[in-house]
C-alpha positions, -999 to 999 in steps of 0.1 A, spaced: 0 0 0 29 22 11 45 17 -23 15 32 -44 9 62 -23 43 82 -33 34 78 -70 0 88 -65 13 120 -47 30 123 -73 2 127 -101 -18 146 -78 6 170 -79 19 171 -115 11 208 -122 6 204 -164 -15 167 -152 -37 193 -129 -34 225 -159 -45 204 -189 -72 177 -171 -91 175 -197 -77 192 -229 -46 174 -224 -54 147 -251 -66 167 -275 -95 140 -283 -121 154 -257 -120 190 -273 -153 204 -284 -153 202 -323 -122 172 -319 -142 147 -344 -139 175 -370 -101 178 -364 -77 151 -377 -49 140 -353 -19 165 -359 -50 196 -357 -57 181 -320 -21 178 -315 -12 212 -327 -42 222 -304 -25 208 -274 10 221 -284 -3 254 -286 -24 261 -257 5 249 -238 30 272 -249 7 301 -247 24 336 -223 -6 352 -217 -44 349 -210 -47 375 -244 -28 355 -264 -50 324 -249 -82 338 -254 -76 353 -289 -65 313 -302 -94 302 -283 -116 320 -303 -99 320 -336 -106 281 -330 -141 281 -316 -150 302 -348 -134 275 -373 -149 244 -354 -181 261 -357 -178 269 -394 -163 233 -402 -193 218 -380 -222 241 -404 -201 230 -435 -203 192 -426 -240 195 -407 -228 181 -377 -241 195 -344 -214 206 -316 -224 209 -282 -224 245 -265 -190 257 -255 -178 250 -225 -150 256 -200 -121 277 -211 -87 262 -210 -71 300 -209 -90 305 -172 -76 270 -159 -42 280 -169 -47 317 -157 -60 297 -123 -29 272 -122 -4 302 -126 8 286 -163 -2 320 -182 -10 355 -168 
């Protein structure tokens, strides 16, 4: 038992594991089925090396406006936007 708490402690207190939980993967992004797999990874790539919340927020919505156009092209419905990855960095100290 002993042996699996140190490694747990250890993920618990990854700051990028706490940062990215859920945008991390680049799969569970809103819009990620009309992405192919180097658009999700670029996605990830680049809201991790973001400097600021500006910077942040203007890629956010440069992105939420192509997902939506790419989702009207195709006819595919997208749920409502939700979270903001720029905020949980903002909150985790990663951007300011």
């Amino acid at each position: 038992m002993n042996r699996l708490v140190l490694p747990a402690l250890l993920v618990l207190l990854n700051g990028q594991a706490w940062a990215f939980p859920w945008y991390a993967q680049g799969d569970n992004v809103r819009g990620a089925q009309l992405m192919t797999q180097d658009e999700r990874k670029d996605y990830v790539a680049r809201l991790q090396s973001m400097k600021s919340v500006d910077e942040c927020k203007g890629y956010m919505q440069a992105h939420i406006l192509e997902i939506d156009k790419r989702a009207k092209e195709h006819n595919v419905p997208l749920p409502p936007v939700q979270g903001d990855p720029c905020e949980v960095m903002k909150t985790m100290g990663r951007i300011r």
